[in-house]
mmCIF file as Biopython writes it, N, C-alpha, C and O atoms, coordinates in Angstrom:
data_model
#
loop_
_atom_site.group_PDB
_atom_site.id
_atom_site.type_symbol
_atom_site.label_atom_id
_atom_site.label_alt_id
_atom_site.label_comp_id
_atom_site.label_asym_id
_atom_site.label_entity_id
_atom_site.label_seq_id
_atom_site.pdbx_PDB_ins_code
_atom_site.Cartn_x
_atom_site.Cartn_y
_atom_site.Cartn_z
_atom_site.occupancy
_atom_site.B_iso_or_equiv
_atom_site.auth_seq_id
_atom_site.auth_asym_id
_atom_site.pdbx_PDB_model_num
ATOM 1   N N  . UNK A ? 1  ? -11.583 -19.071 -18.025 1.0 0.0 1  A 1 
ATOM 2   C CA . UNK A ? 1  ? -10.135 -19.022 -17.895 1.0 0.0 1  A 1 
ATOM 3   C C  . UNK A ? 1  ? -9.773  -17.813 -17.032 1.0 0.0 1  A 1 
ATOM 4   O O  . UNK A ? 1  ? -10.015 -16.626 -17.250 1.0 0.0 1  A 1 
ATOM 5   N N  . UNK A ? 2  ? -9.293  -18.243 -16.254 1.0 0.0 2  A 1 
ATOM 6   C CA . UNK A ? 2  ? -8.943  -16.980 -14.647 1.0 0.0 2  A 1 
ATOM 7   C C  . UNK A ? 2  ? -7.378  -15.705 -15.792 1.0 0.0 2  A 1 
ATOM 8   O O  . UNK A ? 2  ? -7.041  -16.183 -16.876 1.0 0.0 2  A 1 
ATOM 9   N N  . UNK A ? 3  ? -6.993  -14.923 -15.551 1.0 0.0 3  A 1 
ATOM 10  C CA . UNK A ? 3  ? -6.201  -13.721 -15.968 1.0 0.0 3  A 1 
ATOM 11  C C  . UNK A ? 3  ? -5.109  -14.120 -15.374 1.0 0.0 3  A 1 
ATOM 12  O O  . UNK A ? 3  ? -4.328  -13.169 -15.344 1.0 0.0 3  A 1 
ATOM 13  N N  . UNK A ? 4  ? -4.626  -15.130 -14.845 1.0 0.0 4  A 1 
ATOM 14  C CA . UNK A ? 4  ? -3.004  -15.501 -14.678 1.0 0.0 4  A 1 
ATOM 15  C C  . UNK A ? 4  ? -3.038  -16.384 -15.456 1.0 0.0 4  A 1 
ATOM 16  O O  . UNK A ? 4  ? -1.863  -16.632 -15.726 1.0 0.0 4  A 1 
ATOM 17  N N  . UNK A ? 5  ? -3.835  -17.184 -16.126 1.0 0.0 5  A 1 
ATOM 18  C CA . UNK A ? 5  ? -3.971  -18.389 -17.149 1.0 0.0 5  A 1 
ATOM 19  C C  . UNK A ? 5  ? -4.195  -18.207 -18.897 1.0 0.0 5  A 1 
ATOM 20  O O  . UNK A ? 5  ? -4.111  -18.991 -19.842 1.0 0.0 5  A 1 
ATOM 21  N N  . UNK A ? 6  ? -4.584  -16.461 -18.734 1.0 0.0 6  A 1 
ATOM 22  C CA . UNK A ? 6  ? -4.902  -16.141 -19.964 1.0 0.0 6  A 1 
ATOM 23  C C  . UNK A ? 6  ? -2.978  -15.370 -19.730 1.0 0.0 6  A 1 
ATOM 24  O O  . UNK A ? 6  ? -2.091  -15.854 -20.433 1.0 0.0 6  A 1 
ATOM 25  N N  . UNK A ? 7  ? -2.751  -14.621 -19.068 1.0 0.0 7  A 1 
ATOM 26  C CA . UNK A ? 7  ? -1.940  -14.379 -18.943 1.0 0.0 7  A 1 
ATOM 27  C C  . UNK A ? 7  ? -0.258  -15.166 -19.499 1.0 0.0 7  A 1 
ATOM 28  O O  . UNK A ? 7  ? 0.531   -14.630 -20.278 1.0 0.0 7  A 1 
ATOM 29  N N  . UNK A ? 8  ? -0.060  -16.661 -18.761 1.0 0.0 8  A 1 
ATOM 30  C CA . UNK A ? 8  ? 0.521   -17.912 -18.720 1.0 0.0 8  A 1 
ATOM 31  C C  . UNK A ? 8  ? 0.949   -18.467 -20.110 1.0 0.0 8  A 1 
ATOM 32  O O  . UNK A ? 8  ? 2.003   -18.895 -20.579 1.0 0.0 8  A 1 
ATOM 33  N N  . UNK A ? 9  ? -0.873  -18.194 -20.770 1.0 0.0 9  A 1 
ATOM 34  C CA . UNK A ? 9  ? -0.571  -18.864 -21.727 1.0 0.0 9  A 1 
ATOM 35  C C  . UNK A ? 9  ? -0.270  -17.755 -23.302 1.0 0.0 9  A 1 
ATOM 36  O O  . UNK A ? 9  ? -0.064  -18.097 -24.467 1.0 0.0 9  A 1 
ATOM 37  N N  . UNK A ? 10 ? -0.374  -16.240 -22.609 1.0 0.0 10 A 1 
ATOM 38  C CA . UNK A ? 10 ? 0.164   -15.378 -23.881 1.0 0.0 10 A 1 
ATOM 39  C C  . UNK A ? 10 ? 2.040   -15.781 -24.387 1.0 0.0 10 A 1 
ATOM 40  O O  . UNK A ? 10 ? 3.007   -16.042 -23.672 1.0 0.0 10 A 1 
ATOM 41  N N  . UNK A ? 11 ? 1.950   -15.704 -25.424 1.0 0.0 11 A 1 
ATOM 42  C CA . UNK A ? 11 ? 3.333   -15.727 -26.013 1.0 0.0 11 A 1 
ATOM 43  C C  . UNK A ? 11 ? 4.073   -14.653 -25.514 1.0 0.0 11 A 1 
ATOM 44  O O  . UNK A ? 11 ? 3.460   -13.601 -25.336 1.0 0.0 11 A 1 
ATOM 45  N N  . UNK A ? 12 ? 5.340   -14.701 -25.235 1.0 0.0 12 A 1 
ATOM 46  C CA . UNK A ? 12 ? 6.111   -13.679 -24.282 1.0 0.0 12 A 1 
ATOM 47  C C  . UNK A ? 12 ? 6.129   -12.380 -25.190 1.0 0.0 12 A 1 
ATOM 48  O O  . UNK A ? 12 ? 6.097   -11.353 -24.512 1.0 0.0 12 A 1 
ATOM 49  N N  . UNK A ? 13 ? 6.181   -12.142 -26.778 1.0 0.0 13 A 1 
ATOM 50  C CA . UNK A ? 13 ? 6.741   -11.041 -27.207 1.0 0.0 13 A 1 
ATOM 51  C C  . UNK A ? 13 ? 5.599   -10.107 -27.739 1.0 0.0 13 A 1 
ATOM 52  O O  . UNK A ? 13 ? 5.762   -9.073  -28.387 1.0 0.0 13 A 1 
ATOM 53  N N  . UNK A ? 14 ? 4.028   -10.850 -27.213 1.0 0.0 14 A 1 
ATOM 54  C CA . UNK A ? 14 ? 2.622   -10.127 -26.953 1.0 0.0 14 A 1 
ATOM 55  C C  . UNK A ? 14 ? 2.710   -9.220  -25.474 1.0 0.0 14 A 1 
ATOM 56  O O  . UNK A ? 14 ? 2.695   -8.011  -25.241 1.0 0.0 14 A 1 
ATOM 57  N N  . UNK A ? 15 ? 2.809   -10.465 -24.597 1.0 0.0 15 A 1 
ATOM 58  C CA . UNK A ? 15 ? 3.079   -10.049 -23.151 1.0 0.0 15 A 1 
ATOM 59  C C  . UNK A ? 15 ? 4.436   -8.480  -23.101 1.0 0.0 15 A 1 
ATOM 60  O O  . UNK A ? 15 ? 4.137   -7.545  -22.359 1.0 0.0 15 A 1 
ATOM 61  N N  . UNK A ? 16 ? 5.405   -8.414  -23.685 1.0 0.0 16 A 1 
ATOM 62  C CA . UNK A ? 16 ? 6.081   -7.567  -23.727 1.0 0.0 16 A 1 
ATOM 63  C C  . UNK A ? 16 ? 5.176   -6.406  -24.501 1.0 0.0 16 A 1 
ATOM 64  O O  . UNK A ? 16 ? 4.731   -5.451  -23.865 1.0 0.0 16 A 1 
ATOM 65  N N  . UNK A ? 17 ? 4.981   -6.539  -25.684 1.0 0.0 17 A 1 
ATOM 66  C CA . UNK A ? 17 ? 4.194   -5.444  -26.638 1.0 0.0 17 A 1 
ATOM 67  C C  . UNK A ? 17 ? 2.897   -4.796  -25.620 1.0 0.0 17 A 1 
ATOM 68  O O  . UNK A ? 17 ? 2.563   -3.615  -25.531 1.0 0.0 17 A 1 
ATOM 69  N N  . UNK A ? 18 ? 2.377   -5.852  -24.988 1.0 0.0 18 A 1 
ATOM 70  C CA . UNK A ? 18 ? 1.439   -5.136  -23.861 1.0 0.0 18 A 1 
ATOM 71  C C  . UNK A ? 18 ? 1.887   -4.042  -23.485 1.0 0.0 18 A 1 
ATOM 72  O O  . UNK A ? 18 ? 1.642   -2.886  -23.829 1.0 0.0 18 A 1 
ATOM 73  N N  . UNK A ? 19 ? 3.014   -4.777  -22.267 1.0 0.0 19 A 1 
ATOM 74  C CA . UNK A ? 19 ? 3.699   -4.082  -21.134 1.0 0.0 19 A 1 
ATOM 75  C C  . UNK A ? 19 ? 4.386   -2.671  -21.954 1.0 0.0 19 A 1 
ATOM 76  O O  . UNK A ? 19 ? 4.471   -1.646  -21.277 1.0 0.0 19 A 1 
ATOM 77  N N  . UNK A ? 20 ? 4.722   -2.644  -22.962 1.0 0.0 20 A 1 
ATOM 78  C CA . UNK A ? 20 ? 5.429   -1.155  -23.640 1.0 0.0 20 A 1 
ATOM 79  C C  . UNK A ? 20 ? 3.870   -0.245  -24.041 1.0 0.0 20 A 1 
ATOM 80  O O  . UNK A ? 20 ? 3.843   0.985   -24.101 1.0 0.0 20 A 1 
ATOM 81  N N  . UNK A ? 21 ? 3.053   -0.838  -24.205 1.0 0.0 21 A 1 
ATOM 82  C CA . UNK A ? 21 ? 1.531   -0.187  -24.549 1.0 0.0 21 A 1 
ATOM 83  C C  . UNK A ? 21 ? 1.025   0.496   -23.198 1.0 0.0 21 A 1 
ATOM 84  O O  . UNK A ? 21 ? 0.372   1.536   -23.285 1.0 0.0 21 A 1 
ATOM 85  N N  . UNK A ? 22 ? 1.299   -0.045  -21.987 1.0 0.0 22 A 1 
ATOM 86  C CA . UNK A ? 22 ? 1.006   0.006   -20.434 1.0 0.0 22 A 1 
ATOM 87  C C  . UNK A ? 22 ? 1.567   1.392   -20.321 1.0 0.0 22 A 1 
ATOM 88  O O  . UNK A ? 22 ? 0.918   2.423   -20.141 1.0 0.0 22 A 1 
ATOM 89  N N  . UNK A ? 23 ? 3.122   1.247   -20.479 1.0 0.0 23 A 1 
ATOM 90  C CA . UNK A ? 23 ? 4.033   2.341   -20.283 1.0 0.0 23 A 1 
ATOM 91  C C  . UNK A ? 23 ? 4.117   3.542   -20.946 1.0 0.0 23 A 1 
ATOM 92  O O  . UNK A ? 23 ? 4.666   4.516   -20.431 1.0 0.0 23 A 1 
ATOM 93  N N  . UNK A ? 24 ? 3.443   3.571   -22.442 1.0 0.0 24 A 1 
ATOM 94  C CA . UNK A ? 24 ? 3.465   4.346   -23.194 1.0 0.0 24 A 1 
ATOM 95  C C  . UNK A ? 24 ? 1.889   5.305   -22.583 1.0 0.0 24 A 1 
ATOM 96  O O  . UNK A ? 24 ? 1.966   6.476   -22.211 1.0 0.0 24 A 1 
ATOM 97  N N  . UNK A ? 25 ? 0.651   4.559   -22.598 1.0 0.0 25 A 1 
ATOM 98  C CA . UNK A ? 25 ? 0.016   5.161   -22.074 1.0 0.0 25 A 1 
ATOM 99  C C  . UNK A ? 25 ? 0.355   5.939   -20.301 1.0 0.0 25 A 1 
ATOM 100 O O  . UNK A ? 25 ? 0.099   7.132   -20.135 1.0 0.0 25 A 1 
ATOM 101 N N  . UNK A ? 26 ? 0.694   5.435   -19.615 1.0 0.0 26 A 1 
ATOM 102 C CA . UNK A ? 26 ? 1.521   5.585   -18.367 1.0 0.0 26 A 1 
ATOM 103 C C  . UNK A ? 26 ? 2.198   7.178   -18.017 1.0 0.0 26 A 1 
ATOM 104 O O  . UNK A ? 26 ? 2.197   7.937   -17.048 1.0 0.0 26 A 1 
ATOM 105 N N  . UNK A ? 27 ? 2.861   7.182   -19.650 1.0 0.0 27 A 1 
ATOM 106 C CA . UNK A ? 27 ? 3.513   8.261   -20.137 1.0 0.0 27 A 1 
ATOM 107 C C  . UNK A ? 27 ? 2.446   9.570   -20.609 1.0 0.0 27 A 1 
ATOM 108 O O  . UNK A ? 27 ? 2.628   10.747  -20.299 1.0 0.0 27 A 1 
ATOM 109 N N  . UNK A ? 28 ? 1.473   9.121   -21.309 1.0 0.0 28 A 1 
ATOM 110 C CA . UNK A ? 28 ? 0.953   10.331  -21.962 1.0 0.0 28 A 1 
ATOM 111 C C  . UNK A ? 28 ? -0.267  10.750  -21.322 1.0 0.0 28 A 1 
ATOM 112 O O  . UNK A ? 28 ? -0.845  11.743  -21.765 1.0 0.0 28 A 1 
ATOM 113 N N  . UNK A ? 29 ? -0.971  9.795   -19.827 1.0 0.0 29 A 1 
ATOM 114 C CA . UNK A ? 29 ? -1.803  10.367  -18.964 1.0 0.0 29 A 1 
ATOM 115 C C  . UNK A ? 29 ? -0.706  10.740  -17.515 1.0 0.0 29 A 1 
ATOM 116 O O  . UNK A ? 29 ? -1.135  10.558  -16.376 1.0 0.0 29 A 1 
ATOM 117 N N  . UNK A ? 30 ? 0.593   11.224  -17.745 1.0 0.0 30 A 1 
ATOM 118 C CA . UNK A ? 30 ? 1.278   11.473  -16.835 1.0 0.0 30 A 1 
ATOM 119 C C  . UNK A ? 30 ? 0.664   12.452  -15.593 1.0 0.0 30 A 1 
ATOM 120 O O  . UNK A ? 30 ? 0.526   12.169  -14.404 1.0 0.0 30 A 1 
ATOM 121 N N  . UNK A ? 31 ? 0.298   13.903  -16.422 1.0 0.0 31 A 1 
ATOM 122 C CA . UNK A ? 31 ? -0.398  15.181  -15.968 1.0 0.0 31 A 1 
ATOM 123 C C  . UNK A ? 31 ? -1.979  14.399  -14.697 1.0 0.0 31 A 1 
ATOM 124 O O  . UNK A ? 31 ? -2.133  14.273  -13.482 1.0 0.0 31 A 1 
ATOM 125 N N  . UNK A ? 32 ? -2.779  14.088  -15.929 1.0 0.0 32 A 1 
ATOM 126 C CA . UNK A ? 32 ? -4.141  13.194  -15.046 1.0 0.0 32 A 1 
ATOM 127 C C  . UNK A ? 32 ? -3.749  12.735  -14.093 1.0 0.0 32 A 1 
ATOM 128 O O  . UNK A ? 32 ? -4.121  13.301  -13.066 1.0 0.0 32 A 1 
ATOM 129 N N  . UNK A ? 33 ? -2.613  11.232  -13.895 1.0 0.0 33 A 1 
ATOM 130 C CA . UNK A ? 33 ? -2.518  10.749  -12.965 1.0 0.0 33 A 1 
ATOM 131 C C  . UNK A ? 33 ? -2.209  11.478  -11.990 1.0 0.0 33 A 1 
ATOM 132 O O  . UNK A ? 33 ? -2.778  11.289  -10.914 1.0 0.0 33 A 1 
ATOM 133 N N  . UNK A ? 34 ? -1.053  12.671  -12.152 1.0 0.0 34 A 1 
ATOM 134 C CA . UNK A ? 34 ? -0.277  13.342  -11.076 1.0 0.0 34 A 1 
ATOM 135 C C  . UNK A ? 34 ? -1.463  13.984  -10.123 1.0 0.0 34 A 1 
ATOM 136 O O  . UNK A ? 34 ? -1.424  14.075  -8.896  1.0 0.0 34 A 1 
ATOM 137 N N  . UNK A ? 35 ? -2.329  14.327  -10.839 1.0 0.0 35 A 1 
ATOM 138 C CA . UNK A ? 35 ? -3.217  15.264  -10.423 1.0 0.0 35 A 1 
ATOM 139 C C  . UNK A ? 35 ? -4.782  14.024  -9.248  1.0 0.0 35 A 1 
ATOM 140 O O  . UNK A ? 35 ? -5.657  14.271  -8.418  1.0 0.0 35 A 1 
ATOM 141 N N  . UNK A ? 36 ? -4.345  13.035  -9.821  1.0 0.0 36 A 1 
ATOM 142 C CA . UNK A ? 36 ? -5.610  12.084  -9.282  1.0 0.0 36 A 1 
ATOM 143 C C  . UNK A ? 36 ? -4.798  11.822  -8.024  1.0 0.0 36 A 1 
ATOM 144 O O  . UNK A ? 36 ? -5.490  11.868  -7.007  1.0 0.0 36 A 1 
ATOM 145 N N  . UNK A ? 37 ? -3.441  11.545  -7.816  1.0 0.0 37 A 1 
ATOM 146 C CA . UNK A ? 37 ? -2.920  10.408  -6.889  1.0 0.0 37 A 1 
ATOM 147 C C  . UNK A ? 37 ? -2.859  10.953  -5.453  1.0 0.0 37 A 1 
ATOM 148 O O  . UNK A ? 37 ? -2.742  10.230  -4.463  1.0 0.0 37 A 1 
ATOM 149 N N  . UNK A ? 38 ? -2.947  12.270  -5.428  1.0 0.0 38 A 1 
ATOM 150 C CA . UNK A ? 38 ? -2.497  12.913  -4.357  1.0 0.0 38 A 1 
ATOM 151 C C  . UNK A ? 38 ? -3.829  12.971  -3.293  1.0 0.0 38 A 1 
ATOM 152 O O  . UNK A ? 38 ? -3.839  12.811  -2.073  1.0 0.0 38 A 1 
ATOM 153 N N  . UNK A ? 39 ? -5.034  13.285  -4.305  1.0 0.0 39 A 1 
ATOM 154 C CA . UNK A ? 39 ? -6.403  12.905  -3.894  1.0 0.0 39 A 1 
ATOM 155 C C  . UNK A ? 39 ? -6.957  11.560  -3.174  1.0 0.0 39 A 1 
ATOM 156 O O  . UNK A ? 39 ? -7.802  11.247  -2.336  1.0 0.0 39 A 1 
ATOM 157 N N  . UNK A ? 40 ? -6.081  11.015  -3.915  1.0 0.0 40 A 1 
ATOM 158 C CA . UNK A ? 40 ? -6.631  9.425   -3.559  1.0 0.0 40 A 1 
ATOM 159 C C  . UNK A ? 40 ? -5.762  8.889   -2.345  1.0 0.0 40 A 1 
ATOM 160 O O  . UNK A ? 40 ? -6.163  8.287   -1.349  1.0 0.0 40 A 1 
ATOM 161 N N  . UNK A ? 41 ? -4.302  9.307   -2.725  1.0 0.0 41 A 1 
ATOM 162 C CA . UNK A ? 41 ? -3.390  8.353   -1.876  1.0 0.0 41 A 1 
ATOM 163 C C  . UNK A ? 41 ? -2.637  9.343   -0.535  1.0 0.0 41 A 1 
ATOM 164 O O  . UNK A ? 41 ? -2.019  9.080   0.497   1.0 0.0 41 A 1 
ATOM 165 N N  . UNK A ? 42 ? -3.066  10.497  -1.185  1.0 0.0 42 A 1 
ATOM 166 C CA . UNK A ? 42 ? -2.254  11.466  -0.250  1.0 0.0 42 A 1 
ATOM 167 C C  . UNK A ? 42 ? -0.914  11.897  -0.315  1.0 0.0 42 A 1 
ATOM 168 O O  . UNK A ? 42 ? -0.324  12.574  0.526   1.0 0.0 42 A 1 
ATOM 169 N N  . UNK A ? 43 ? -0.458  11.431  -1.429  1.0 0.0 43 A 1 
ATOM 170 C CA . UNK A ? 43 ? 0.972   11.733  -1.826  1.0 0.0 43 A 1 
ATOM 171 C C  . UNK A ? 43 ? 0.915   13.558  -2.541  1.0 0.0 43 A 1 
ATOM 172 O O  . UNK A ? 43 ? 0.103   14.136  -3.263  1.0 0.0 43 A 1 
ATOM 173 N N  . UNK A ? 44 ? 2.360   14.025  -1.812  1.0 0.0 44 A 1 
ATOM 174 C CA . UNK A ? 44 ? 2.533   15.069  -2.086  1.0 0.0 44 A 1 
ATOM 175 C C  . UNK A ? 44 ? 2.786   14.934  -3.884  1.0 0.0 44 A 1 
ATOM 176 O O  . UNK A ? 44 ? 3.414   13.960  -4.298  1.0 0.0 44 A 1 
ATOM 177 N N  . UNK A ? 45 ? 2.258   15.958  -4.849  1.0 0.0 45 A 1 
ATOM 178 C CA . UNK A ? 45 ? 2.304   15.996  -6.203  1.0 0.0 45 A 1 
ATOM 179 C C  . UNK A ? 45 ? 3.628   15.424  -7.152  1.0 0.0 45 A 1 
ATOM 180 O O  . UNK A ? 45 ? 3.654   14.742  -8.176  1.0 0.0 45 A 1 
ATOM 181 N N  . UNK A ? 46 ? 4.543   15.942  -6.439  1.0 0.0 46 A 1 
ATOM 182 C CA . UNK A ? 46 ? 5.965   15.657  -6.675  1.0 0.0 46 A 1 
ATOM 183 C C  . UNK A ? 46 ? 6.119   14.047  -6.626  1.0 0.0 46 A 1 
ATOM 184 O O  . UNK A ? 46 ? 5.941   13.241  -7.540  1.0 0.0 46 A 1 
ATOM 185 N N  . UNK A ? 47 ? 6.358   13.907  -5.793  1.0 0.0 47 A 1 
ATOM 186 C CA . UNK A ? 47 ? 6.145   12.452  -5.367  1.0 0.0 47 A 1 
ATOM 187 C C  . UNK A ? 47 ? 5.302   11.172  -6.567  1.0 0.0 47 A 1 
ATOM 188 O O  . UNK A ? 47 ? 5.768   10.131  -7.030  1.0 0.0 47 A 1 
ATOM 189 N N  . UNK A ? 48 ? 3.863   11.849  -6.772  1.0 0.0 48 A 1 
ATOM 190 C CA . UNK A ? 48 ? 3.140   11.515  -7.594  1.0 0.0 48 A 1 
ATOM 191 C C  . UNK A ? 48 ? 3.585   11.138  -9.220  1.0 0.0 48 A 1 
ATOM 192 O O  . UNK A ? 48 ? 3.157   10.203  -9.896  1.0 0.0 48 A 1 
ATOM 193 N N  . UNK A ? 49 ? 4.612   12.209  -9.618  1.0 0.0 49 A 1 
ATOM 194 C CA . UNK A ? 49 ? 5.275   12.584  -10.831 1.0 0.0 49 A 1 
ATOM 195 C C  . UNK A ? 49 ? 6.228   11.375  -10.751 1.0 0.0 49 A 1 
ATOM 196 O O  . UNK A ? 49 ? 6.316   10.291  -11.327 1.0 0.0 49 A 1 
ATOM 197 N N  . UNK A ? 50 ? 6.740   11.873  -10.022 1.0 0.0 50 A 1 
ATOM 198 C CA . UNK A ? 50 ? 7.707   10.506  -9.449  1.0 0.0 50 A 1 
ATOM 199 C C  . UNK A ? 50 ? 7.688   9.115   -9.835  1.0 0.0 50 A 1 
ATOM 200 O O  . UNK A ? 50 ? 8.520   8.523   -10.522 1.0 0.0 50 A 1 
ATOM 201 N N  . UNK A ? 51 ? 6.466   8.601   -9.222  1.0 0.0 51 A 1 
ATOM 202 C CA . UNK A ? 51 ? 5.944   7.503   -9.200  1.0 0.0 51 A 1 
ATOM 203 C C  . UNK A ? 51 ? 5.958   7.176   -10.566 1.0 0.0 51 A 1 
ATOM 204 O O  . UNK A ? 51 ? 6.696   6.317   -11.050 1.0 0.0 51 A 1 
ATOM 205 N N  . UNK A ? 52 ? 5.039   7.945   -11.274 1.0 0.0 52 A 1 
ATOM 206 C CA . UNK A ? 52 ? 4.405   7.965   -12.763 1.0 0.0 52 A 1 
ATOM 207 C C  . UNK A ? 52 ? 5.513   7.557   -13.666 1.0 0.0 52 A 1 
ATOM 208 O O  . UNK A ? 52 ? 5.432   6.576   -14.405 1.0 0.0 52 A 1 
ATOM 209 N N  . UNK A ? 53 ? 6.511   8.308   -13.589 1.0 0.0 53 A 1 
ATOM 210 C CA . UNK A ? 53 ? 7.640   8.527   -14.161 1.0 0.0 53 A 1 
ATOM 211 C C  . UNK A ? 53 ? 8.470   7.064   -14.007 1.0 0.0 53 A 1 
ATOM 212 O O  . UNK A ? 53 ? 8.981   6.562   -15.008 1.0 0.0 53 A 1 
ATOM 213 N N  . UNK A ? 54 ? 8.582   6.343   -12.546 1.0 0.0 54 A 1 
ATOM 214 C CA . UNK A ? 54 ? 9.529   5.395   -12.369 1.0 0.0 54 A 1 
ATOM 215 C C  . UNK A ? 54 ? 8.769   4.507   -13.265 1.0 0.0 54 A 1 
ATOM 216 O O  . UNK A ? 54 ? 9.563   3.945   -14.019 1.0 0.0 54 A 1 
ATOM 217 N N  . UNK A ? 55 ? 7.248   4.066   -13.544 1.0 0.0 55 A 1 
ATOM 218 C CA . UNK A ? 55 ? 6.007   3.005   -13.985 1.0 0.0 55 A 1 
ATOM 219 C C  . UNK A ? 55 ? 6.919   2.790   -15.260 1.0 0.0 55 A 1 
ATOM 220 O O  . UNK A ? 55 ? 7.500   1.708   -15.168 1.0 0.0 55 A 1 
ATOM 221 N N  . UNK A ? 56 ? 7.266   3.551   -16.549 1.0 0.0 56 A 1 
ATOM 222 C CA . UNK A ? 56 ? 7.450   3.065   -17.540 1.0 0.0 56 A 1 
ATOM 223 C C  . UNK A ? 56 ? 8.604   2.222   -17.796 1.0 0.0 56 A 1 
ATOM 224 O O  . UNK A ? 56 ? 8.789   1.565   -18.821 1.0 0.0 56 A 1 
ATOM 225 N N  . UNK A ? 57 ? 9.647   2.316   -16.408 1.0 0.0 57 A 1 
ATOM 226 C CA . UNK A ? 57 ? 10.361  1.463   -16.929 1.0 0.0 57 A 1 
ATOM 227 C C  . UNK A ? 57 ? 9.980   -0.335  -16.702 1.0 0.0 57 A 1 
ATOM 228 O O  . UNK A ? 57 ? 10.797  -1.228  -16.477 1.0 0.0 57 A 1 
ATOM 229 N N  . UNK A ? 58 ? 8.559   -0.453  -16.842 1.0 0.0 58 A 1 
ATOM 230 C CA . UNK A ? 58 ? 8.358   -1.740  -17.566 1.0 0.0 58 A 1 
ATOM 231 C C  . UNK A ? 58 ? 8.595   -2.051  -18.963 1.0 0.0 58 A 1 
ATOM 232 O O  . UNK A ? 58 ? 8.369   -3.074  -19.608 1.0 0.0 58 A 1 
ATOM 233 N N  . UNK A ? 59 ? 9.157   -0.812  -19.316 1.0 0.0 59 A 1 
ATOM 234 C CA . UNK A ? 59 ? 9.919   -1.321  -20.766 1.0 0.0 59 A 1 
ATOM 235 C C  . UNK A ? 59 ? 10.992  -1.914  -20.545 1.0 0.0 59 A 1 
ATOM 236 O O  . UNK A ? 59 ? 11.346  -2.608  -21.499 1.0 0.0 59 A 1 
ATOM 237 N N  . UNK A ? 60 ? 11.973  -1.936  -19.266 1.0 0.0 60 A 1 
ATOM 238 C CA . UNK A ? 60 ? 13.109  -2.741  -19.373 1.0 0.0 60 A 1 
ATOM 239 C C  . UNK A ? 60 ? 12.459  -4.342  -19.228 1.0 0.0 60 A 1 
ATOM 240 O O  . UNK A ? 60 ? 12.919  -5.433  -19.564 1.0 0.0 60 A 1 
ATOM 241 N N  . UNK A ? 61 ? 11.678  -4.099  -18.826 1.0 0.0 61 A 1 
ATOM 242 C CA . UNK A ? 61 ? 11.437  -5.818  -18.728 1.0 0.0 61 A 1 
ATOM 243 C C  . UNK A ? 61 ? 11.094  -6.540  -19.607 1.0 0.0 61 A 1 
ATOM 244 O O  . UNK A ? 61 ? 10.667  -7.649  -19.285 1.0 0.0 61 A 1 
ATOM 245 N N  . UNK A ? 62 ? 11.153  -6.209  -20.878 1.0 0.0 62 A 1 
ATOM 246 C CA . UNK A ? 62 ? 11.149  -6.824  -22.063 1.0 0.0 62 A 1 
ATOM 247 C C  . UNK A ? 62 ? 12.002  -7.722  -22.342 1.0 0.0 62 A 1 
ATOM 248 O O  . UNK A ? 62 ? 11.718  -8.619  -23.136 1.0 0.0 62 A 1 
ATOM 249 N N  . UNK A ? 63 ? 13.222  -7.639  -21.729 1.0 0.0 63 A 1 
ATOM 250 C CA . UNK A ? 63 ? 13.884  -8.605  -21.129 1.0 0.0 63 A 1 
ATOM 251 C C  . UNK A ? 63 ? 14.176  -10.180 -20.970 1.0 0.0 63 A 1 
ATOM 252 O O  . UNK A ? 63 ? 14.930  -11.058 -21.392 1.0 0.0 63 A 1 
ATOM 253 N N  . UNK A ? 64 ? 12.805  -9.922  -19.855 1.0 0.0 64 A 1 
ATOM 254 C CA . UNK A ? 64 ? 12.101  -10.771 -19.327 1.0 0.0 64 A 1 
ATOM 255 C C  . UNK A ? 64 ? 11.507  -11.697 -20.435 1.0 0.0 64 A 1 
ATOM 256 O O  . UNK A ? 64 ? 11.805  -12.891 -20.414 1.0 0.0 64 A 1 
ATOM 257 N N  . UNK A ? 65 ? 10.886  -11.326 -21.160 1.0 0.0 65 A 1 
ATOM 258 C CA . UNK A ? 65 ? 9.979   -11.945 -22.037 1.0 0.0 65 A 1 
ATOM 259 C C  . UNK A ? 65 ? 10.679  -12.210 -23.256 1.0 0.0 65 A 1 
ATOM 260 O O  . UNK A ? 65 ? 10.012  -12.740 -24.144 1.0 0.0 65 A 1 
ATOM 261 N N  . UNK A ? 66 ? 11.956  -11.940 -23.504 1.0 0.0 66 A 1 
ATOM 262 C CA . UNK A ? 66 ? 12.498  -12.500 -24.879 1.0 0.0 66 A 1 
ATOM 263 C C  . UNK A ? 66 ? 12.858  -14.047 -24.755 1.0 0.0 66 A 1 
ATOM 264 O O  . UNK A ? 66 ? 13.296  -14.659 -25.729 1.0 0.0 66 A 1 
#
């Protein structure tokens, strides 16, 4: 079973509980990531924080899945 099919066939308010699990971790390796992205992608640190910071609002998309 391919990961858009396991995906497809999760019940939406798993698929949401994920996506807040995504964000929550997202949140508490904030520091790590900031510190990896700039290495990797070349983004100034700030920027990096940034990024990190905008990721959790996949909690609004819970939304989505009610």
């Amino acid at each position: 079973m391919s990961i858009e099919t396991s995906w497809a066939n999760m019940p939406k308010q798993e698929r949401s509980e994920l996506l807040t699990k995504v964000a929550d971790l997202l949140l508490d390796r904030k520091v790590e990531y900031a510190e990896l992205i700039p290495k990797e992608m070349g983004k100034p640190i700030l920027q990096s924080i940034s990024e990190i910071e905008k990721c959790p609002l996949v909690r609004l998309s819970k939304s989505l899945f009610a």
